[in-house]
Backbone as JSON, one array per atom type, in Angstrom:
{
  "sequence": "XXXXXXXXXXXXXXXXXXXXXXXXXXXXXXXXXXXXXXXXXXXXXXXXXXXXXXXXXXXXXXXXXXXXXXXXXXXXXXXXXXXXXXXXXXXXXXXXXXXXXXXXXXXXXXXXXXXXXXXXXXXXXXXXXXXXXXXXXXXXXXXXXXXXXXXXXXXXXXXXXXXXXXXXXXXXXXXX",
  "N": [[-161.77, 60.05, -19.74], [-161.85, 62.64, -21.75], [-161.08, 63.41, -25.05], [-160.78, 66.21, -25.33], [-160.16, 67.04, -22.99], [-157.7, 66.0, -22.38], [-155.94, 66.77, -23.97], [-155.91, 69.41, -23.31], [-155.03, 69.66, -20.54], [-152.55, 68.04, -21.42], [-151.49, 70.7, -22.68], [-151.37, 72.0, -20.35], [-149.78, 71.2, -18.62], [-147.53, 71.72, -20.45], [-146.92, 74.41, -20.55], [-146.76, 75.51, -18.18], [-144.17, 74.93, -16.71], [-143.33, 76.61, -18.79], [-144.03, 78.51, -17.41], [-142.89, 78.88, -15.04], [-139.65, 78.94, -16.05], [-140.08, 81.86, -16.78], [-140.35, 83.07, -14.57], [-138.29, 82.03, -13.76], [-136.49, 83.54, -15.2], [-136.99, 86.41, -14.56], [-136.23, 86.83, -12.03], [-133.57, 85.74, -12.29], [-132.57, 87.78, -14.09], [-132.87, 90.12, -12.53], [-131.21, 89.16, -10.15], [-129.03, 89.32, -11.24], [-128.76, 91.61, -11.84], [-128.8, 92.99, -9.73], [-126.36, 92.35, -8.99], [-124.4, 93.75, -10.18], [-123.93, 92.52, -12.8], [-124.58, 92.72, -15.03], [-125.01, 94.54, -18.35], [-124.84, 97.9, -19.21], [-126.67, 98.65, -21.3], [-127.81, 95.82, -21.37], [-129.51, 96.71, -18.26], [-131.19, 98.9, -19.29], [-132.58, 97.75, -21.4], [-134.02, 96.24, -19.71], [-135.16, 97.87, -17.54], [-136.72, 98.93, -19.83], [-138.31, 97.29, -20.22], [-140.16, 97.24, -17.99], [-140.84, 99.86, -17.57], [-142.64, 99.69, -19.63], [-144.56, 98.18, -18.87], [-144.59, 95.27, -19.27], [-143.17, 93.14, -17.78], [-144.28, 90.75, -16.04], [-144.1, 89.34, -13.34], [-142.85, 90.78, -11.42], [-143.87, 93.35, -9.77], [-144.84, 96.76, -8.42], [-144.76, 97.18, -4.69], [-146.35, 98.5, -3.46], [-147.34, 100.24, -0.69], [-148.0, 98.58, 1.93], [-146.15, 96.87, 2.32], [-143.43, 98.12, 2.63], [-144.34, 99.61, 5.03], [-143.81, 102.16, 6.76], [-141.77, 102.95, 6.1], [-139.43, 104.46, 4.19], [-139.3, 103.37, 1.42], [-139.19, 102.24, -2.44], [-140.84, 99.94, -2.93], [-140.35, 96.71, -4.82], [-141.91, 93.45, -5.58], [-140.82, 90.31, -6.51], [-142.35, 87.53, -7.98], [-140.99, 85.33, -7.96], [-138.27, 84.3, -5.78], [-135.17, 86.27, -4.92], [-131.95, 86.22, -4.69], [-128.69, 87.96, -4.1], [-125.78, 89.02, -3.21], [-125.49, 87.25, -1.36], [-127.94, 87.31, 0.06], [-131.01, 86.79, 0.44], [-134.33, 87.43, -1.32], [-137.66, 88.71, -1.92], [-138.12, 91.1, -2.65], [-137.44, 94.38, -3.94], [-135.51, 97.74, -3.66], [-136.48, 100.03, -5.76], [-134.67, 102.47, -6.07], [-134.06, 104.68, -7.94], [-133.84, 104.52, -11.61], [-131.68, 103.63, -12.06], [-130.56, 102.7, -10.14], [-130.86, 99.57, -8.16], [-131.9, 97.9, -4.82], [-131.76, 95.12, -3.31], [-133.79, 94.47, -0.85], [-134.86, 93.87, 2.66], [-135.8, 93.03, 5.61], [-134.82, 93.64, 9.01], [-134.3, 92.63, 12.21], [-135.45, 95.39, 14.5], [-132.75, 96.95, 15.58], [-131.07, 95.54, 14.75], [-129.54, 95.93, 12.5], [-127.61, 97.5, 11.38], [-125.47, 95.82, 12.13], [-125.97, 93.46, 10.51], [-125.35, 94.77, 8.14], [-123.07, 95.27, 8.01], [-122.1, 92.89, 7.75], [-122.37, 92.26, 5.95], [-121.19, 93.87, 4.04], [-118.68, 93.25, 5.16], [-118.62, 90.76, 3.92], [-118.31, 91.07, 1.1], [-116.43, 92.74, 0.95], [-113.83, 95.48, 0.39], [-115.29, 97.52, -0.04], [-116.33, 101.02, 1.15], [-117.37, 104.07, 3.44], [-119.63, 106.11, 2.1], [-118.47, 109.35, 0.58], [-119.41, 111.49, 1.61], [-120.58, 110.97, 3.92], [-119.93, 110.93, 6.79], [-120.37, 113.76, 6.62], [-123.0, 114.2, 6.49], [-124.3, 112.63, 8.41], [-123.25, 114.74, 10.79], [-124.38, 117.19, 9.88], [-127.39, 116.92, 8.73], [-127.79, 114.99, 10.94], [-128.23, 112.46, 9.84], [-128.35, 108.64, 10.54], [-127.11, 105.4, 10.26], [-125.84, 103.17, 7.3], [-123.61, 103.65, 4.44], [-122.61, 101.98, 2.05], [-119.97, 102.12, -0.4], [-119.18, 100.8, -3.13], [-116.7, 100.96, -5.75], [-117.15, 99.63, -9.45], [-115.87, 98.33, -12.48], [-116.61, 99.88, -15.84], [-118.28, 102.29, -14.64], [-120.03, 101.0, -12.52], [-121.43, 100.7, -9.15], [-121.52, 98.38, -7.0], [-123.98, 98.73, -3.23], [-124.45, 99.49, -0.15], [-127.19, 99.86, 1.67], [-128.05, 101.35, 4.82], [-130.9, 102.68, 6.38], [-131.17, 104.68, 8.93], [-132.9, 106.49, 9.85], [-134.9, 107.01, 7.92], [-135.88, 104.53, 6.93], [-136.19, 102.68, 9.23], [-135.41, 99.05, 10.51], [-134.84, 97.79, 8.12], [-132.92, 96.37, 5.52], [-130.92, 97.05, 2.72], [-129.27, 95.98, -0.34], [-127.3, 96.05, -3.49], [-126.98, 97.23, -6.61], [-125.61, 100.19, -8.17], [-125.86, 101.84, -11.64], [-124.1, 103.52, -13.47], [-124.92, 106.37, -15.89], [-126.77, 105.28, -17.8], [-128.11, 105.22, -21.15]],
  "CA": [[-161.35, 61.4, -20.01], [-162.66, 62.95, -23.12], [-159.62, 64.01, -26.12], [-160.09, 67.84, -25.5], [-159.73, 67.22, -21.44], [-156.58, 65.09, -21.98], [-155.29, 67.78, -24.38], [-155.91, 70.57, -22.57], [-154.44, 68.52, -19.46], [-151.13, 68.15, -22.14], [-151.32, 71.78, -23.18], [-151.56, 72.84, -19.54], [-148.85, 70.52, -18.32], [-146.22, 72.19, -21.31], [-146.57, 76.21, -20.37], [-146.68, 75.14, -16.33], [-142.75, 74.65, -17.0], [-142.79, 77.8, -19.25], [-144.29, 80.06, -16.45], [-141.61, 78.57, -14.1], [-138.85, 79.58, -16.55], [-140.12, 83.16, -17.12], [-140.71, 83.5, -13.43], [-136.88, 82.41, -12.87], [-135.5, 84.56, -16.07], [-136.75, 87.59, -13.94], [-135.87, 87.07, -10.85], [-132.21, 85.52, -12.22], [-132.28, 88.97, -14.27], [-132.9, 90.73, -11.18], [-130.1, 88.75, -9.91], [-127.63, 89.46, -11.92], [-128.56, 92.97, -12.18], [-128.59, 93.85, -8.4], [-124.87, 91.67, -8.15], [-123.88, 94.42, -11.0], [-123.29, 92.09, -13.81], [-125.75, 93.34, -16.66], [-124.32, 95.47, -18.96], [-126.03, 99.13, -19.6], [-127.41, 98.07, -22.27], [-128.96, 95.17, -20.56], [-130.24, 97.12, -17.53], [-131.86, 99.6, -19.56], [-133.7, 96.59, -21.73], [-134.88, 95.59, -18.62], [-136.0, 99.1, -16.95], [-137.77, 99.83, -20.28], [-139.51, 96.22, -19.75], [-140.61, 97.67, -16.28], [-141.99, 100.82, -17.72], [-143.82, 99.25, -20.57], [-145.51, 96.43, -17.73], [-144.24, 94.07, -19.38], [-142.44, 92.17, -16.4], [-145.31, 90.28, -15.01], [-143.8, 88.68, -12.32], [-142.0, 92.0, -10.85], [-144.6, 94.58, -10.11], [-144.75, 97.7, -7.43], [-145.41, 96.16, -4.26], [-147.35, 99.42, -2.42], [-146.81, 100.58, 0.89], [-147.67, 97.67, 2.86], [-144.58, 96.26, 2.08], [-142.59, 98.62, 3.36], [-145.01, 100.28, 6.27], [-143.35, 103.93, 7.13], [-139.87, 103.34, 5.43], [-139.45, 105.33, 2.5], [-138.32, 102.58, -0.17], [-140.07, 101.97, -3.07], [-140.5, 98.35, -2.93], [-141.24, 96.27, -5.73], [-142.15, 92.67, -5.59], [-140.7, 89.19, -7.21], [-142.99, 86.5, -7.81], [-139.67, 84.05, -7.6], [-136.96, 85.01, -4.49], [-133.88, 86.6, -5.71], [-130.89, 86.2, -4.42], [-128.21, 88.86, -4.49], [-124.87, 89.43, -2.36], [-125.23, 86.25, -0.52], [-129.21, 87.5, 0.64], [-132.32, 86.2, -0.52], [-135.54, 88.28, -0.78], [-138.4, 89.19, -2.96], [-138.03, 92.69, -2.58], [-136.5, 95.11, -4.16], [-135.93, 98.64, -3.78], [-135.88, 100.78, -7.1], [-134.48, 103.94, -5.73], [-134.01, 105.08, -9.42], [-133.74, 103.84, -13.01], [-130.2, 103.02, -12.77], [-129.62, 101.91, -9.25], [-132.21, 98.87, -7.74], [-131.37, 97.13, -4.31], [-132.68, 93.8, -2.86], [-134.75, 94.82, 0.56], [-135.12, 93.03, 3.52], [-136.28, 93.38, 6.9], [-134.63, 92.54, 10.03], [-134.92, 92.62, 13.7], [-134.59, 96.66, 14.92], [-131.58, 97.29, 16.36], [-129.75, 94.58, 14.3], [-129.31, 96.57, 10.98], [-125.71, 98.11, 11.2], [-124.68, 94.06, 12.12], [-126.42, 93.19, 9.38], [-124.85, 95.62, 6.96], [-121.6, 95.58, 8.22], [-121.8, 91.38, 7.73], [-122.84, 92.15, 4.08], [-119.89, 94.56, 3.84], [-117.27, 92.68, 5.13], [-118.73, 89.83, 2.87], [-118.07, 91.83, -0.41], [-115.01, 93.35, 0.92], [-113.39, 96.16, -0.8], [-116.02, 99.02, 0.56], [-115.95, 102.27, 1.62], [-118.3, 104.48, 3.5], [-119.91, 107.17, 1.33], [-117.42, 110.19, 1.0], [-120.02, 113.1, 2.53], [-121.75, 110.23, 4.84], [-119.81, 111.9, 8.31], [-121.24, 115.49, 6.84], [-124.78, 113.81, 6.18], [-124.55, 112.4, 9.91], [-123.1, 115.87, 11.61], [-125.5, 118.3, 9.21], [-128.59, 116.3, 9.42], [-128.72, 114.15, 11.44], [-128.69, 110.98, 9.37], [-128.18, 107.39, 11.1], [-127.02, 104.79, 9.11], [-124.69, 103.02, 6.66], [-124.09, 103.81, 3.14], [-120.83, 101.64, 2.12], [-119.88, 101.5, -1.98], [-117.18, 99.66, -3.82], [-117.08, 101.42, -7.35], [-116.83, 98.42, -9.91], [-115.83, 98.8, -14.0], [-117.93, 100.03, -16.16], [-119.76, 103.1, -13.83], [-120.98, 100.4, -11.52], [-121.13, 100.5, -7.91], [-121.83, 97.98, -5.1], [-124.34, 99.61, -2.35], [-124.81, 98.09, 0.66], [-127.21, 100.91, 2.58], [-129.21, 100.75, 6.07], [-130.48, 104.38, 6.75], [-131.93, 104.01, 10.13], [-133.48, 107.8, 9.52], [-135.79, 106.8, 7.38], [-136.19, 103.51, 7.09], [-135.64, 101.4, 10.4], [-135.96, 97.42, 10.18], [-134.52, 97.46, 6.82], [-131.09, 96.23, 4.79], [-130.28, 96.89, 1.48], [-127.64, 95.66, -0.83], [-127.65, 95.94, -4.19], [-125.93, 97.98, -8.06], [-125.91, 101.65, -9.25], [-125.39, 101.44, -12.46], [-124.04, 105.56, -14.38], [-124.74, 107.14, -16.86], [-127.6, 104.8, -18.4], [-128.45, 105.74, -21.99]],
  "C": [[-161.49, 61.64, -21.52], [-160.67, 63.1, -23.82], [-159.34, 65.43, -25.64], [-159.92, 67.76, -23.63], [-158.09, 67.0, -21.63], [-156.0, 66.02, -22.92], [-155.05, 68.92, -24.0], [-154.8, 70.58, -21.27], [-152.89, 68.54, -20.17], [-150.71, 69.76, -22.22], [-150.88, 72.42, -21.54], [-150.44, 72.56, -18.43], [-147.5, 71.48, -18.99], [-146.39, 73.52, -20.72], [-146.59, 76.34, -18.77], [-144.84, 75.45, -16.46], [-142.55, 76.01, -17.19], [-143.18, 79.25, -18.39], [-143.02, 80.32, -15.32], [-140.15, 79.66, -14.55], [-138.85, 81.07, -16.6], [-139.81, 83.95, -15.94], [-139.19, 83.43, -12.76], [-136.14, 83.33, -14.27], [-135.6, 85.84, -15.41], [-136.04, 87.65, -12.79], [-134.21, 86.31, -11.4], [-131.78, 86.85, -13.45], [-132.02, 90.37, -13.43], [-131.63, 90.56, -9.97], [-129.11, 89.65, -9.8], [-127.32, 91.16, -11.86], [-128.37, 93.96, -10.21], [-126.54, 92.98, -7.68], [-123.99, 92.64, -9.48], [-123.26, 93.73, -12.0], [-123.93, 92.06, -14.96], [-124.55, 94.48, -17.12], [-124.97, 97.23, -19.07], [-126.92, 99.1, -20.2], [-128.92, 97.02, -21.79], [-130.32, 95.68, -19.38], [-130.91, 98.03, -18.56], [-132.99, 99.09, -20.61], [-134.48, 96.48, -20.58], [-135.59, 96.77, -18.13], [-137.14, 99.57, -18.06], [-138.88, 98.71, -20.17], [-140.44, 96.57, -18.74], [-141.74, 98.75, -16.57], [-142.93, 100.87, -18.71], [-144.86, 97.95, -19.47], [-145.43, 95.6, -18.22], [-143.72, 93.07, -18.87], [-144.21, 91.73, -15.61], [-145.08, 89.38, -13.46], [-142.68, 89.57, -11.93], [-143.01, 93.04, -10.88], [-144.53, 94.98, -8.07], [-145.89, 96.85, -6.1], [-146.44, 97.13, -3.37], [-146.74, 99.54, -0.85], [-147.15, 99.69, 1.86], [-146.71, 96.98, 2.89], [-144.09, 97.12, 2.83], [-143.19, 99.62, 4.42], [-144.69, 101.95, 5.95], [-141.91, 104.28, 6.69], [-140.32, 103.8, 3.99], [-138.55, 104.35, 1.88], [-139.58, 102.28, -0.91], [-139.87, 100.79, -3.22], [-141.39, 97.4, -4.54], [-141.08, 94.53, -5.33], [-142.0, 91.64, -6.71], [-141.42, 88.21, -6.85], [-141.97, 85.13, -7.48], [-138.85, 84.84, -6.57], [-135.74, 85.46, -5.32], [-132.72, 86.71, -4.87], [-129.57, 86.98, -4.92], [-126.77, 89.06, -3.36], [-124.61, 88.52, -1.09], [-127.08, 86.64, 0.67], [-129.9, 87.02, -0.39], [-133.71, 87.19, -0.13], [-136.82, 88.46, -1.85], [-139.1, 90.34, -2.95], [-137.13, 93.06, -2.85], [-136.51, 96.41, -3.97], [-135.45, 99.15, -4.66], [-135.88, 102.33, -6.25], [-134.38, 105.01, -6.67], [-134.05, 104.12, -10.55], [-132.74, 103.29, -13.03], [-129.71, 102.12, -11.31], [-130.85, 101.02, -8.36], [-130.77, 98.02, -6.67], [-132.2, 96.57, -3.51], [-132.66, 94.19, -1.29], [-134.84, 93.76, 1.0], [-134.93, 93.53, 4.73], [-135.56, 92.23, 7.64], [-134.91, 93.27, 11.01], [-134.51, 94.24, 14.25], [-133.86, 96.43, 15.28], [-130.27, 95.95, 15.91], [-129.44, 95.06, 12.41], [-128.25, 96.71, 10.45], [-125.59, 96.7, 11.2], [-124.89, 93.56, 11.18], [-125.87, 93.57, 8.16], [-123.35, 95.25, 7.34], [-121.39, 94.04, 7.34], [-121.62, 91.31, 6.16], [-121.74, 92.85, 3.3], [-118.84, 94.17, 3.72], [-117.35, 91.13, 4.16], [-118.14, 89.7, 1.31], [-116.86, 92.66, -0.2], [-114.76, 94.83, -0.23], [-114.12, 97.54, -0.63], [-115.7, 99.79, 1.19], [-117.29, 102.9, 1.64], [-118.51, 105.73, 2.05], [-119.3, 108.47, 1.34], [-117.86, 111.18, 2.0], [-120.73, 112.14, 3.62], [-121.62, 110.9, 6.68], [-120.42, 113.42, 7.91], [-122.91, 115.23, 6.64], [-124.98, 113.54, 8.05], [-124.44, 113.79, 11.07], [-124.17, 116.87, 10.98], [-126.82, 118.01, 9.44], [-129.2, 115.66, 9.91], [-129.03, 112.69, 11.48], [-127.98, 109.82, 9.78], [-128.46, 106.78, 10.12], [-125.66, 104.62, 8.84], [-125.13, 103.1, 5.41], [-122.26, 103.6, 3.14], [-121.18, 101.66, 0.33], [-118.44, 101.21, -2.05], [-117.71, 100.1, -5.38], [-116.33, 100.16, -8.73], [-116.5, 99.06, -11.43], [-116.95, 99.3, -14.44], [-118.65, 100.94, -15.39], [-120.5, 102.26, -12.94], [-120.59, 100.45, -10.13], [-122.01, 99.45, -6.94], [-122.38, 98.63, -4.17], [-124.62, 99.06, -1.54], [-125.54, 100.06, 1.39], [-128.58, 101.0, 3.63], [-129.28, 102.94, 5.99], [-132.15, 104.06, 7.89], [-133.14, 105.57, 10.37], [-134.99, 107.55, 9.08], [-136.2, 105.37, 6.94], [-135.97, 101.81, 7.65], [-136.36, 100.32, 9.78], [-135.55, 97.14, 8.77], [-132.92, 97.51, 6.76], [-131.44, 95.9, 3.41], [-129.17, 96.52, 0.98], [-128.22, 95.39, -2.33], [-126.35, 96.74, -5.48], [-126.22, 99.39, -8.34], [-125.28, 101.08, -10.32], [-125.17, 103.44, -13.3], [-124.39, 105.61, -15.45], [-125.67, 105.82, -17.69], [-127.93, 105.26, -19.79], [-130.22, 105.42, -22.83]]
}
C-alpha cells in the first residue's frame, strides 16, 4: 500500500466517525426539539439551518413518503426518537411546530394515539375539536398538554386527511 493510499485510508477512517456524529447531532436535535426541550432560541437556530439547506441529513422527503396524506414530511438520515416512538419522519406543519410521523396499520390510529396520550399523560383534547368534528366533519384526535415557555405537546391522528398516520410531537409560540 502506497503512503497516499494508507493516508487517505487514515483521513477517511477520521471524518467516517465525524459524519456519524453530525448525522446523530441532527436527529438528537430533532429529538429534543419534537420532546419540546429546545429553547426558542434554539428552535429558531435550527429552522433557520433548514431554510438556509444547511441540515444535510434532514431534507423534504416529497410525496412518496406520505402518498395522499397531507403532511409535509421531511426525512432523517439517522431515526429519531421522540415520545417513546421512533421514526425518520417528520412532519413540519409550520416553523414553530414539527411532529415525528409514522405510519400504522388503518384502523389502528386512535389506539395508537390514545397509547401515546396516556403515555405522556396530562392531555387534553383540542378545545374546538367536538365543533371541528360536528361542523366539518373532521375524524380524528388532536390531544395537547401546554408545557412552560409557549410550548405544547401534540399528539394528532386526523383520519380526514391523513389515514394510516400518527403524529406526536412540540408547538413551540411565538418564535422570534
Amino acid at each position: 500500500m502506497s503512503i497516499k493510499t494508507t493516508t487517505l485510508c487514515a483521513l477517511l477512517g477520521l471524518l467516517a466517525p465525524a459524519a456519524a456524529i453530525a448525522q446523530d447531532s441532527t436527529a438528537s436535535t430533532l429529538s429534543r426539539l419534537l420532546e419540546c426541550k429546545l429553547t426558542a432560541a434554539e428552535v429558531a437556530a435550527f429552522t433557520d439551518r433548514i431554510n438556509a439547506e444547511d441540515v444535510q441529513d434532514f431534507a423534504h422527503a416529497g410525496s412518496d413518503a406520505s402518498g395522499d396524506a397531507a403532511l409535509s414530511l421531511w426525512k432523517s438520515d439517522a431515526p429519531v426518537t421522540a415520545w417513546g416512538e421512533t421514526s425518520d419522519l417528520v412532519h413540519l406543519s409550520s416553523t414553530t411546530e414539527m411532529l415525528l410521523a409514522f405510519k400504522v396499520t388503518p384502523g389502528q390510529e386512535l389506539a395508537r394515539g390514545k397509547a401515546i396520550v396516556d403515555r405522556i399523560g396530562g392531555m387534553a383534547p383540542r378545545p374546538d375539536q367536538a365543533a371541528m368534528e360536528a361542523t366539518y366533519g373532521w375524524k380524528g384526535m388532536d390531544f395537547r398538554k401546554p408545557l412552560s415557555d409557549n410550548r405544547n405537546v401534540r399528539v394528532l391522528v386526523d383520519l380526514s386527511y391523513s389515514p394510516g398516520w400518527v403524529t406526536v410531537g412540540c408547538a413551540y409560540g411565538d418564535i422570534q
